[in-house]
N, C-alpha and C positions, 0 to 999 in steps of 0.2 A: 756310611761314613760317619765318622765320629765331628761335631760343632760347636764352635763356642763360640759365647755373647761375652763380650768383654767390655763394657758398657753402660752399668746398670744403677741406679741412681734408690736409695732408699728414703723412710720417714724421717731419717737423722740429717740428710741433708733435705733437697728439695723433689723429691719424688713422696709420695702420698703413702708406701707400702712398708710396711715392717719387712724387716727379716724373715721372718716366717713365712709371710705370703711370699715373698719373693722367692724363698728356695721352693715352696710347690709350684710355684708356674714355670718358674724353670726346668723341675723333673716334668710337668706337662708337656711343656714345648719341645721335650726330648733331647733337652742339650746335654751336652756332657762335660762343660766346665762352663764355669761365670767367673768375671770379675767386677766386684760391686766396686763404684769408682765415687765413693760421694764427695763433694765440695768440700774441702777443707776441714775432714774428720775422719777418723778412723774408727768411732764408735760402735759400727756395727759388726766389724768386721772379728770380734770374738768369736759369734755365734758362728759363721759358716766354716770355722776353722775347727770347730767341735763339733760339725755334722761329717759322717761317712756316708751321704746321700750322695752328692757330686762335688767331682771335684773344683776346687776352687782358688783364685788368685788371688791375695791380697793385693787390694790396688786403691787412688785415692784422686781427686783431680785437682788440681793446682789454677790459681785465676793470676795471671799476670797482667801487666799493664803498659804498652808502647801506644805511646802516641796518644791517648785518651780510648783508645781503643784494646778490647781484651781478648788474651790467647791463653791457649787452655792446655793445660801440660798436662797429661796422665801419666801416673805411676805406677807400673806393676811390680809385684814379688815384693813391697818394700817390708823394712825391720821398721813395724809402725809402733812399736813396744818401745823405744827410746824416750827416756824420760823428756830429755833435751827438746825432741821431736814434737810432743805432744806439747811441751810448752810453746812452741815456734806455731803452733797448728791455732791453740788458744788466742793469742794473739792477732793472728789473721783474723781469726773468728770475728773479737770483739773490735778489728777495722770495719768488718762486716755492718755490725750496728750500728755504730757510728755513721758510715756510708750509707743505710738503710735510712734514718731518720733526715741525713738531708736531703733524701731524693724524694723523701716524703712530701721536707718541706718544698721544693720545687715544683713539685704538683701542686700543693694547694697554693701557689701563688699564682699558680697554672689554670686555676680555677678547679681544678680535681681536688678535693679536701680529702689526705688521707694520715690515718695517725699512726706513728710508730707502732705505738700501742696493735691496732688493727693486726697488722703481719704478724708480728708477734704470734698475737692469736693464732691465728691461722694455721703459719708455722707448725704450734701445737710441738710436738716430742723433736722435733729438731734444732739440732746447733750449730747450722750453718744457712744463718737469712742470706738468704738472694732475690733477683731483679722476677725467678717465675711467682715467687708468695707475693711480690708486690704487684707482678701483672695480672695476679688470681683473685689478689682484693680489690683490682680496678675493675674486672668484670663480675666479679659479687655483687658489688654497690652500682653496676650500671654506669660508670663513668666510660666505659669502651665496649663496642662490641663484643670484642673476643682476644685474646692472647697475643694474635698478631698486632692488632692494631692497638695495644698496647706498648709493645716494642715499637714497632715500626712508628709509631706518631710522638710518643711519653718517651721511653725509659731502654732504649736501644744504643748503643752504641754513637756518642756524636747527641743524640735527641736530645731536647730543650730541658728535660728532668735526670739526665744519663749524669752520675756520678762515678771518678775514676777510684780516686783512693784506694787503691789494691798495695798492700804490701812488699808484695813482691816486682821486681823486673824480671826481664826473660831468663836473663843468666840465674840470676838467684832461684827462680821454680824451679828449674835444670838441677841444680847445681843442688837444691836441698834432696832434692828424688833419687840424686847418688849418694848424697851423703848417709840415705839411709840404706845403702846399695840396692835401693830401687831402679827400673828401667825407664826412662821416659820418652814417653809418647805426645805428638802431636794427634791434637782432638781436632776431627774436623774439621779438617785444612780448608775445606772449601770457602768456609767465613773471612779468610783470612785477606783483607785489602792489599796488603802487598805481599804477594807470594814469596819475593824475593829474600824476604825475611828467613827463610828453609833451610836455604845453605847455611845462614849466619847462626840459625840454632844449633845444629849440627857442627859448629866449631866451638859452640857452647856446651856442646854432650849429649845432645838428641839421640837416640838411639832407633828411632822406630815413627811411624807416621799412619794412621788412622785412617787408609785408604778406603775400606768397608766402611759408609756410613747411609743410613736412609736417606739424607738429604742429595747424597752424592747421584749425578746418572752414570747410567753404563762408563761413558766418555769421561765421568771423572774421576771413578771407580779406576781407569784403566792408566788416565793419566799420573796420578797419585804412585802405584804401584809402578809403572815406571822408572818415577821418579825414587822413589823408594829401591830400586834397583841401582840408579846412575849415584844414585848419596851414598849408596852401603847402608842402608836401611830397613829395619824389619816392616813388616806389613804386618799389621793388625787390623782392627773392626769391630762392633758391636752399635747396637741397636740405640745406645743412650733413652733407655727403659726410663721412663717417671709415673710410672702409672696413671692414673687418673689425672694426674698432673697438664699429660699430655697424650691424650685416650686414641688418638686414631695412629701411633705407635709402639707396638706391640714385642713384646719379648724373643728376641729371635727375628724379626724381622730383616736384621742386617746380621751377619752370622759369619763365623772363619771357620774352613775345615780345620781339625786340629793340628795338620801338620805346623801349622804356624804357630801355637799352643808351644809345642814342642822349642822351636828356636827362637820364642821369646825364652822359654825358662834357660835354656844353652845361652843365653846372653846374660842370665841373671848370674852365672855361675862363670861365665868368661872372664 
C-alpha cells in the first residue's frame, strides 16, 4: 500500500530540518506523498514542488485563538503564490514577535531570565517564532528539565508566561484557507478543551479533521474518524514531524493510506 505523512514541520518554521533533509527521510521512510505544513509560512514549499522524487501537498498551519487558548487549522492544496496571501502571512509572522518577546518578558519576571534576542538565535533560518524555540532555549540555559515541563509549568496554554495575541479567530483561519482554495483541516483534535467547538468549525468551513495523530490512542484514533463520518468530514493524519525539535517522533510514525490522499485532493477540486 501506498502512505502519506501529511504533517511535517521544516527549519522555516519550528522543526530543526531543511527541505532537503526532509525529502530524504521521507523517500527513506518509504512514503509516497508529504505535506509540509509549517506555522505561518510558505517558504519552503518551492523546493518540493520542483522535486519529482515524491509526491507532494502544498500545505500550511494556521494558529487561531478562543478563549486564550489555541487551535490549529491546516491547510492543504493551497494557491500560496497570492500576493495578498503572503502579505496576510507576514503580518501574523511579525504578531509572532511581538508575542515572543512578551512571553519573554513573563518569564524573566518569573524568575527564568530569557531575551528575545536568545530565540531568535535559535530560531536561526526561520520565520515563524513559536512557544517550541522558546521551550528549546529554556532547556539549553537549564531553567526546565525538558520540553514538557516547559509547557506544562511556563508557557502552555493558560500558564503563568502563556501569551494569546494570535491574529486570527477560528472563523478567519478557516475562512483565509479557502480563500486561497485551500482545504482546511483540524490539527490534533485531541488538545482541544471543548470539543464542542467541531460542529461550530464545520459551519465555519471545516472540511476535514486530523484523526491519525501520534498523540492520539487506538480509542481516539477511532473516535475522531467517526466523528469525521457523522460531520461529512475528510480524515486525515500525519506524524507532526520537527525533527530534532522533537526526537522521539519520527517521520511516518502516524501515516494515511493514500486512499485518503485521493479525497482530500477531490475536495480541493469540488
Amino acid at each position: 500500500m501506498k502512505y502519506a505523512d501529511l504533517h511535517i514541520h521544516t527549519s522555516y518554521s519550528d522543526g530543526t530540518y531543511p527541505p532537503e533533509e526532509i525529502l530524504a527521510i521521507a523517500k527513506k521512510t518509504g512514503l509516497s506523498c508529504i505535506s509540509v505544513t509549517d506555522h505561518d509560512t510558505t517558504e519552503g514549499l518551492s523546493f518540493f514542488e520542483s522535486q519529482n522524487e515524491i509526491e507532494f501537498l502544498p500545505g500550511i498551519e494556521l494558529t487561531a485563538d478562543r478563549d486564550n487558548t489555541e487551535v490549529h487549522i491546516l491547510g492543504y492544496l493551497i494557491d500560496y503564490k497570492e500576493d495578498w496571501f503572503q502579505e496576510k502571512l507576514q503580518d501574523i509572522r511579525d504578531g509572532r514577535v511581538s508575542r515572543m518577546e512578551e512571553m519573554c518578558g513573563k518569564l524573566t519576571e518569573l524568575g527564568l531570565p530569557i531575551a528575545l534576542e536568545e530565540v531568535l538565535a535559535l530560531a536561526g533560518r526561520s520565520l515563524s517564532i513559536g512557544r517550541l524555540h522558546l521551550a528549546r532555549v529554556m532547556v539549553k540555559k537549564g531553567l526546565v528539565a525538558n520540553l514538557t515541563e516547559a509547557f506544562t509549568m511556563y508557557i502552555g496554554d493558560k500558564c503563568p508566561a502563556y501569551v494569546s495575541r494570535f491574529r486570527l479567530n477560528l472563523r478567519q483561519a478557516i475562512e483565509l484557507i479557502l480563500q486561497v482554495k485551500g482545504v482546511p483541516v483540524l490539527a490534533h483534535p485531541y488538545i482541544l478543551n471543548n470539543q464542542d467547538l467541531i460542529p461550530l468549525l464545520v459551519e465555519y468551513g471545516l472540511k476535514g479533521i486530523e484523526a491519525v495523530y501520534p498523540e492520539h490512542s487506538p480509542s481516539q484514533a477511532k473516535k475522531y474518524q467517526a466523528l469525521a463520518e457523522k460531520l461529512g468530514l475528510l480524515v486525515t493524519g500525519g506524524s507532526d514531524f520537527h525533527g530534532e525539535a522533537k526526537p522521539n517522533v519520527k517521520m511516518g510514525c502516524a501515516r494515511i493510506p493514500y486512499e485518503l490522499v485521493e479525497k482530500l485532493k477531490s475536495a480541493k477540486n469540488s
